[in-house]
C-alpha positions in Angstrom: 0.0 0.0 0.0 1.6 3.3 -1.1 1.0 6.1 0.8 2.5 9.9 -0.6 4.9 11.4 1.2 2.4 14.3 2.2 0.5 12.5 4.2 -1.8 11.5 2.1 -4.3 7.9 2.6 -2.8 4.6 1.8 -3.7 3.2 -2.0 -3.1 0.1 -3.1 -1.1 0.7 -6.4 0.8 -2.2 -8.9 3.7 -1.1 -11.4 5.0 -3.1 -14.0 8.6 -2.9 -15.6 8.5 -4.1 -19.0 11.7 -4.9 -20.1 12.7 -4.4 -24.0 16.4 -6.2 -23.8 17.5 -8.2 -26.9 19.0 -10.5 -24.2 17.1 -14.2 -22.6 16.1 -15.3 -19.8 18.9 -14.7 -16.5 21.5 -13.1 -19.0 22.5 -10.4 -17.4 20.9 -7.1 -18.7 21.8 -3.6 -17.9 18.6 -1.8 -18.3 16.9 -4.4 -15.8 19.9 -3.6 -13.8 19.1 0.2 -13.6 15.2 -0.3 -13.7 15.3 -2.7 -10.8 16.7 0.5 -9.0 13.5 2.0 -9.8 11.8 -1.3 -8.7 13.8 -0.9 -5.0 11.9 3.0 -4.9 8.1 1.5 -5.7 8.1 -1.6 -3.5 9.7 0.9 -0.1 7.2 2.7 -0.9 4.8 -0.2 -0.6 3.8 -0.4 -4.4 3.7 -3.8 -5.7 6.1 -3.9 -8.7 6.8 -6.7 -11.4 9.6 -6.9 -13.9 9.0 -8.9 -17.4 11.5 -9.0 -19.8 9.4 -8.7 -23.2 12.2 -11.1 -24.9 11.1 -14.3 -23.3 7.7 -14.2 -24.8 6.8 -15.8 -28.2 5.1 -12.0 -29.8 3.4 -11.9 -33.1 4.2 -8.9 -35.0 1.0 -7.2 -36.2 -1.5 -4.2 -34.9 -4.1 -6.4 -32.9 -4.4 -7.1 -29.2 -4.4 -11.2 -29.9 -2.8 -12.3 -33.1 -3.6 -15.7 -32.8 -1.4 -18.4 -33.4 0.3 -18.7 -30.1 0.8 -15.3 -29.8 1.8 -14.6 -26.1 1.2 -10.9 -26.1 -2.3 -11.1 -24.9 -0.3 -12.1 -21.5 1.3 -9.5 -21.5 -1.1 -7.3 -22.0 -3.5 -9.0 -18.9 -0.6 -7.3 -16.8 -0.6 -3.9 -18.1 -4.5 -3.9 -17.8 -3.8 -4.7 -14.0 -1.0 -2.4 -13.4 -1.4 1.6 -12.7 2.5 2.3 -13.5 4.0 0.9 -16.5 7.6 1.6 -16.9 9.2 0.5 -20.5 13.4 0.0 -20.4 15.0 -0.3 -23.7 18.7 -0.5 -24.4 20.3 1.8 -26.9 21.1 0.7 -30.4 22.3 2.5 -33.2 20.9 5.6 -31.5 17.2 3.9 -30.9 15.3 2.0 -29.2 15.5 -1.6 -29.2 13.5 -3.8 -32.4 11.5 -5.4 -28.9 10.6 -2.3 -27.8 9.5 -0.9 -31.0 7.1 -4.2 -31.1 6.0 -3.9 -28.1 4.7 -0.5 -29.1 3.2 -1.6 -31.7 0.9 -4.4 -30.0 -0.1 -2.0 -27.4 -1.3 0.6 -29.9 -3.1 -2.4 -31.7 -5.3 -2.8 -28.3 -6.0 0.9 -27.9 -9.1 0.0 -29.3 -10.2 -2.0 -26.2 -12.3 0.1 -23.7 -12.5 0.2 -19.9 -15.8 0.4 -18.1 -16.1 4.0 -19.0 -16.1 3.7 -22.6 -12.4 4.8 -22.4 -9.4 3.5 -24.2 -7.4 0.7 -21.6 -4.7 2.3 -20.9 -6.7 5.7 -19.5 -5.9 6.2 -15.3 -2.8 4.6 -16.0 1.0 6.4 -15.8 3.8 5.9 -17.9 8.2 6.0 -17.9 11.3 5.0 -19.6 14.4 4.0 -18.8 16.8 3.6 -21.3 21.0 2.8 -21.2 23.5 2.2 -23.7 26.7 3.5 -24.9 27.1 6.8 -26.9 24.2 9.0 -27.4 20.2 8.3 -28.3 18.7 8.0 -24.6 16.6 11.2 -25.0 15.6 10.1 -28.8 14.5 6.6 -27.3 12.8 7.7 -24.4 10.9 10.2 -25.9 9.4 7.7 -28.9 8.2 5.7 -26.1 7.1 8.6 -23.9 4.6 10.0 -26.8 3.8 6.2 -27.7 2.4 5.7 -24.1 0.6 9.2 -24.2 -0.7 8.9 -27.7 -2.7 5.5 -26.6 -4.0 6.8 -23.6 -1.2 6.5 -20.7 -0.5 9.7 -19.3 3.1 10.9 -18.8 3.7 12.9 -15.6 6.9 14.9 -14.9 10.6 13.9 -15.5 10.1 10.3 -15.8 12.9 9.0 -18.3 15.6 8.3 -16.5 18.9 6.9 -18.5 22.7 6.1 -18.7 25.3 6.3 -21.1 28.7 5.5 -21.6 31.6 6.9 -23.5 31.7 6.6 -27.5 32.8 3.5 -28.9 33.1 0.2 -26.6 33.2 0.3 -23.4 31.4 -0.9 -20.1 28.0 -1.3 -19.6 26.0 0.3 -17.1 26.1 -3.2 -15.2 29.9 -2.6 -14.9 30.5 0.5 -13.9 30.2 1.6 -10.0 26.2 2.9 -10.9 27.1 6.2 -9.1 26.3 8.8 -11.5 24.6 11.8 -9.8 22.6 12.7 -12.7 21.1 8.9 -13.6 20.4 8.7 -9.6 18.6 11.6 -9.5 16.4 10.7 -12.5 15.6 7.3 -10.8 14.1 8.8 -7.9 12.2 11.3 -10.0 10.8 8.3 -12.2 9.9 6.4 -8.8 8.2 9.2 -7.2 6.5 11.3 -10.3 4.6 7.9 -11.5 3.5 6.6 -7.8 2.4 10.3 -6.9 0.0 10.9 -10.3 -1.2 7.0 -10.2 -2.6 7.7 -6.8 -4.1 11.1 -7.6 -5.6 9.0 -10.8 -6.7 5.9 -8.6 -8.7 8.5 -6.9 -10.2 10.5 -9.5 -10.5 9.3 -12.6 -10.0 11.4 -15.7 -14.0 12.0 -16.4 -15.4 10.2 -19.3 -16.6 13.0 -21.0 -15.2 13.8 -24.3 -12.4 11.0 -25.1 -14.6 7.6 -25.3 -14.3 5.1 -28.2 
């Protein structure tokens, strides 16, 4: 149960950390790494959190929410309909956001059609974030594709909630290897922690009205 740090009433709140690595199973990824940090923030704070790594999962390509087949997305998607914070981490490469997270995208904007008990598109009342690492540069590029992907189908984005790392140009270490004590990338985890469990409870509480914005 998450409670603000105003003093405000306990709410029950669930966040989900969907995780857009090319990597498998246990190998050892660097944006789970820095999301789990995020992960530490949201279950202090009582908020029950979940990471998924997207990768694992057999995921038609296509713009529905069930393609059929085997398609495993629609499990997926069960947990973002039952979360109220979905955070979306995505390595860096060749400046953008990784092929999984692009599909990933993609499927949810195929379900954007579905409706809540409103009328509303799924994914209204629910918050969204980024975090993204890799070496060189395209953490702002990447976040912000995924930051107006969320908004466009019906998340909403508070405040300073893409929180990255980068290394040096060229090889080098990952963010897995390094000492993780970069004052800017800390800073930017506690924002991302804070900013999505403060505007999911104001949402869990009132509701953006249905009036205006149903299917």
């Amino acid at each position: 149960m998450y409670r603000s740090t105003n003093g405000g009433i306990f709410v029950a709140l669930k966040a989900l950390i969907l995780n857009t690595t090319l990597k498998y199973g246990d190998e050892a990824s660097s944006t789970e790494v820095l999301a789990r940090e995020v992960m530490d923030i949201h279950e202090k704070e009582g908020v029950e959190t979940e990471i998924l790594r997207v990768n694992d999962y057999d995921i038609r390509y296509g713009i529905a929410d069930d393609m059929g087949d085997g398609d495993e997305f629609p499990h997926i998607l069960e947990k973002v309909k039952a979360a109220d914070i979905v955070i979306i981490g995505t390595p860096i490469w060749l400046g953008e956001k990784s092929s999984i997270a692009t599909l990933l995208i993609e499927r949810l904007y195929g379900s954007a059609s579905l409706t809540n008990d409103k009328g509303q598109a799924i994914f209204y009342n629910k918050v969204g974030g980024v975090v993204v690492t890799g070496n060189e540069d395209g953490a702002k590029h990447a976040a912000q594709s995924i930051l107006y992907g969320l908004s466009h189908i019906g998340f909403t984005i508070p405040p300073n909630v893409d929180t990255y790392w980068v290394g040096e140009a060229g090889p080098g270490p990952s963010y897995m290897d390094t000492d993780k004590d970069n004052d800017f990338t800390k800073t930017h985890v506690q924002l991302l922690a804070y900013n999505t469990m403060h505007l999911a409870k104001i949402l869990k509480e009132n509701p953006i009205p249905a009036e205006g914005n149903t299917m």
